[in-house]
C-alpha positions in Angstrom: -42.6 -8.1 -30.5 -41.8 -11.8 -30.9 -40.3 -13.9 -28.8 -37.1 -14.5 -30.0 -37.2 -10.4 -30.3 -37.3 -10.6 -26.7 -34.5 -13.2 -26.6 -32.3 -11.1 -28.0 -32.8 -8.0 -25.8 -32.3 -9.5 -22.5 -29.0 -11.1 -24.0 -28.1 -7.9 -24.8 -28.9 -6.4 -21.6 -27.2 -9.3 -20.0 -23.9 -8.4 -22.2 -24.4 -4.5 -21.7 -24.2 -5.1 -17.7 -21.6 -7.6 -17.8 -19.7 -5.0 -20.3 -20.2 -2.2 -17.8 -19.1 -3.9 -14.7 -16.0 -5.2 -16.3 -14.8 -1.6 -17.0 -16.0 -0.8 -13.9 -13.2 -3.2 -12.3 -10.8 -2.3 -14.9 -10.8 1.2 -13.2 -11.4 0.6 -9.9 -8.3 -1.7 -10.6 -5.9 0.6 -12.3 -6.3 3.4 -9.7 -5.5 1.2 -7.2 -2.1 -0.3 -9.2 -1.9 3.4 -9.8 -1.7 4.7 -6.3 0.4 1.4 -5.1 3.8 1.8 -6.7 5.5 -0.8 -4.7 7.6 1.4 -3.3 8.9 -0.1 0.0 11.0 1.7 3.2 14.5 0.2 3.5 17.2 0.3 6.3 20.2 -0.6 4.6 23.6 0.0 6.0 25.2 3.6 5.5 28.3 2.0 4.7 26.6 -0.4 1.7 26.8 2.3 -0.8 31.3 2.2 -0.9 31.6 -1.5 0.0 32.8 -3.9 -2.8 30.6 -6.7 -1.3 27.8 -7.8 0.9 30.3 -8.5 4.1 32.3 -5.4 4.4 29.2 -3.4 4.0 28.0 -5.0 7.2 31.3 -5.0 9.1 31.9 -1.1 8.2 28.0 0.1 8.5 27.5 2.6 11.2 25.1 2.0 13.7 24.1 -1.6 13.1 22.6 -3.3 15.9 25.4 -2.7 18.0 23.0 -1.8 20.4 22.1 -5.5 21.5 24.9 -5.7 23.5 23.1 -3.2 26.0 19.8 -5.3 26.7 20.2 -7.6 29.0 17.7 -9.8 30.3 17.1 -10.3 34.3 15.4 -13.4 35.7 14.3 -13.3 39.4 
């Protein structure tokens, strides 16, 4: 072999490794956009769903937090 025969097949193993990790990440990335929907947990007010606007959803929502009214705080 010459040298510039040798050149060329360490670029090309360089460029076959650099191929191979870059599919590598394109998988490792789409299972992972895959399994992470962005799907998120929300407490809305029951009452939102009926209510022409933002306010009166609040004002008619059952079981807002109604419930501050009963914590009181005590300093001795």
């Amino acid at each position: 072999m010459t040298s510039s025969g040798v050149d060329h097949a360490v670029i090309g193993g360089v460029v076959a490794v650099i191929v191979f990790i870059l599919l590598c990440l394109l998988i490792v990335l789409g299972r992972y956009l895959i399994r992470h929907k962005g799907t998120y947990l929300t407490h809305e007010a029951k009452g939102s769903d009926d209510a022409p606007d933002a306010d009166t959803a609040i004002i008619n929502a059952e079981g807002g937090h109604s419930g501050a009214e009963d914590k009181k705080e005590y300093f001795i």
